[in-house]
C-alpha positions, -999 to 999 in steps of 0.1 A, spaced: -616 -271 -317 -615 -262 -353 -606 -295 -373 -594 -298 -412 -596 -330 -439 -625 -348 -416 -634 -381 -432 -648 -409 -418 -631 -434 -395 -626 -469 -406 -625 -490 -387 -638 -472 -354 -622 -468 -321 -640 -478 -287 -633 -453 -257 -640 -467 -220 -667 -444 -200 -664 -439 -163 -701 -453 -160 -685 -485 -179 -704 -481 -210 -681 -472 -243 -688 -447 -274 -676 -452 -314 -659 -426 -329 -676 -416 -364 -650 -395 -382 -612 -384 -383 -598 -348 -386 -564 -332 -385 -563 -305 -359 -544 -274 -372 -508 -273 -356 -485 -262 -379 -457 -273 -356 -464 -309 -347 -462 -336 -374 -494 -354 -386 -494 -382 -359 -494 -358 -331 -525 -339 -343 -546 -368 -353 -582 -363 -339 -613 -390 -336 -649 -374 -340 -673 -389 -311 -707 -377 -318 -719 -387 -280 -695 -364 -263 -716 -337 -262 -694 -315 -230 -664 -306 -252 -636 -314 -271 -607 -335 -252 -569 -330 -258 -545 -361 -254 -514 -345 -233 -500 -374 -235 -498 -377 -272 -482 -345 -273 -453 -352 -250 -449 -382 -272 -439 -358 -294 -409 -340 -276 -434 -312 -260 -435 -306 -224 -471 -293 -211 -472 -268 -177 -500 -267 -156 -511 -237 -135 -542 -224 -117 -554 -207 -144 -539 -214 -178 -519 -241 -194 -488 -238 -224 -474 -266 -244 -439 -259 -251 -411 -282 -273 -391 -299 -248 -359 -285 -263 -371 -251 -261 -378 -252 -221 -357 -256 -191 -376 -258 -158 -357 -261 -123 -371 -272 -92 -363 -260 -56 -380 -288 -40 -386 -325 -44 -422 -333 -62 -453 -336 -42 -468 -361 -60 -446 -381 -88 -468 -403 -114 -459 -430 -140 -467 -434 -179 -458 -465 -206 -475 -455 -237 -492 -470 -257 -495 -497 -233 -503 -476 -205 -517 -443 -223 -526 -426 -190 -503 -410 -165 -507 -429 -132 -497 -415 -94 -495 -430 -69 -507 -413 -35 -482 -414 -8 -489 -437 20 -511 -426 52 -493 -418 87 -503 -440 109 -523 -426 137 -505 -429 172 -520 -447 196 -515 -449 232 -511 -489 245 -502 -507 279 -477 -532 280 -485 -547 311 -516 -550 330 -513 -557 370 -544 -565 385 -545 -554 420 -574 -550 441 -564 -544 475 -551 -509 486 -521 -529 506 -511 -545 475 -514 -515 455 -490 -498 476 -467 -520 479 -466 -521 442 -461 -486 446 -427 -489 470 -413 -517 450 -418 -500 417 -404 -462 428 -372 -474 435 -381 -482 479 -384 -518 480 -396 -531 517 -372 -537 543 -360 -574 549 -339 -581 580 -306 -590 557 -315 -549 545 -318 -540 584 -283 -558 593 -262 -543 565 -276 -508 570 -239 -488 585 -250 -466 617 -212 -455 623 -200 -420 621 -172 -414 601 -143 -401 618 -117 -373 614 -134 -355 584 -144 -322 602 -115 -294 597 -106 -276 635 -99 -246 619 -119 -218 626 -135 -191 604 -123 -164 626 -88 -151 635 -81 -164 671 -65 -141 700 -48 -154 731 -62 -157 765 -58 -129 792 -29 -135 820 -42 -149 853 -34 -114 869 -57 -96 839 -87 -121 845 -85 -115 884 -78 -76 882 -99 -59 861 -84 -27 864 -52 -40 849 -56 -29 812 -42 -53 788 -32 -37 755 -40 -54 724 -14 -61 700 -18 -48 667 -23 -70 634 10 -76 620 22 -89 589 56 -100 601 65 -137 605 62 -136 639 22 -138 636 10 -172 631 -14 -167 600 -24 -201 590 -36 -236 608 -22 -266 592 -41 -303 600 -28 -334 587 -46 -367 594 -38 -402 585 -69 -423 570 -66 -457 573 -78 -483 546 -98 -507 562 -109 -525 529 -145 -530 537 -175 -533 516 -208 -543 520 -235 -553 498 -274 -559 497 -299 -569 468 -337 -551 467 -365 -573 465 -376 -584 434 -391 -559 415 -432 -566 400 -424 -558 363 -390 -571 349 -369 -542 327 -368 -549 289 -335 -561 297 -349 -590 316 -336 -578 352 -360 -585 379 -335 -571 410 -305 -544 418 -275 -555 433 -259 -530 455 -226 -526 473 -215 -498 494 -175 -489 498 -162 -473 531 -131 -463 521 -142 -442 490 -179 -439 506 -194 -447 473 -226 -468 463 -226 -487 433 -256 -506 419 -258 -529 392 -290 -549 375 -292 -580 378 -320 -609 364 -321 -629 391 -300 -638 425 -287 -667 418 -247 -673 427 -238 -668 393 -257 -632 390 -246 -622 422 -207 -629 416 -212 -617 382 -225 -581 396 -192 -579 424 -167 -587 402 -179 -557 380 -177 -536 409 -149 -548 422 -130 -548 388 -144 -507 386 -127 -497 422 -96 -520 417 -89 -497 385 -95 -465 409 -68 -477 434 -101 -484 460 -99 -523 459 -124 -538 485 
């Protein structure tokens, strides 16, 4: 950089190297920028920086100018002459107090954490019996107890097969057709007069016997995050549902807890047990 009016600095300034060490400045010149004030274009002479010449951005945009950085050039504008939009948020956003804090500083934004795959529980099971019956409990098939075996319904419900058949139906032949074969009996044509019975009607009366039964699985090897270690289940016969519920343990108090919620949910569905 060409420099006018350079004179000799006094006293010195000291300037921090990266290898720790500082370097003086000797002299003081004015660089020639018609359009910044004095102060801005102050420059100090350092004899040992022998690479080039160094330009305080900073100093500038102390003085109301805005500096724009590209790949391969760089323009100092006034700030009131320059109006720059942005169609996305920064990528990196930096930080600058001068004089107490003459150099910009960014901060990096924080590292992602890598994902990493962990167990939560560790069950130690050498034995291939125990391993699958770790296996049936855990899949939802807990072993059968005798209590499981008893509750378990084997009847057939009744009456919920229609009679009606799929295809039209015709009378029987006359006891004098079936025994004469000669006799020819003529077949009556369709008809859609009233006469013809079209339909089949079937009405049936379903009791409501009010039963209900009910059975807890075994307790299950790894509790839920909820703390629930068993299912409570209870099977309707009158709206031939199955309802299930979680429950922490089988204590009286869980167990009643767990029927009055199903109760409560079939009472309010006219189905009360």
């Amino acid at each position: 950089l060409k420099t006018t009016a350079v004179s000799q600095t006094n006293p010195s300034i000291d300037v921090l190297l990266p290898n720790n060490q500082t370097m003086q400045s000797s002299h003081t010149a004015s660089l020639p920028i018609p359009s910044l004030p004095a102060s801005a274009t102050k420059a100090h002479v350092f004899s040992s920086l022998a690479s080039g010449s160094l330009l305080s951005v900073g100093k500038l945009c102390d003085h109301r100018c805005t500096a724009i950085f590209t790949k391969n050039k760089v323009t100092i504008h006034k700030s009131n002459n320059i109006d720059i939009t942005a169609t996305a948020p920064p990528i990196l956003q930096g930080t600058r107090d001068a004089p107490l804090q003459p150099l910009y500083k960014i901060n990096l934004p924080p590292l992602r954490p890598t994902p990493r795959a962990a167990a939560n529980a560790i069950i130690h099971n050498p034995s291939i019996r125990n391993r699958v019956a770790f296996y049936h409990a855990a899949m939802f098939s807990p072993t059968n107890s005798l209590a499981t075996i008893k509750g378990h319904q084997h009847a057939i419900r009744s009456n919920i097969q229609s009679t009606k058949s799929g295809k039209p139906r015709t009378l029987p032949l006359s006891y004098a057709a079936a025994a004469n074969p000669v006799i020819q009996v003529k077949k009556e044509e369709y008809s859609e007069s009233p006469s013809v019975r079209t339909n089949n009607v079937f009405v049936c009366t379903q009791e409501i016997t009010g039963k209900a039964f009910s059975d807890q699985t075994g307790k299950f090897v790894c509790p839920s995050s909820s703390g629930n270690n068993y299912v409570f289940i209870l099977y309707d016969y009158d709206s031939n549902t199955i309802h299930a519920r979680a429950i922490p343990s089988r204590t009286k108090l869980q167990l009643l807890t767990a029927y009055d919620s199903i109760v409560k949910e079939l009472t309010a569905r006219g189905f009360k047990p």
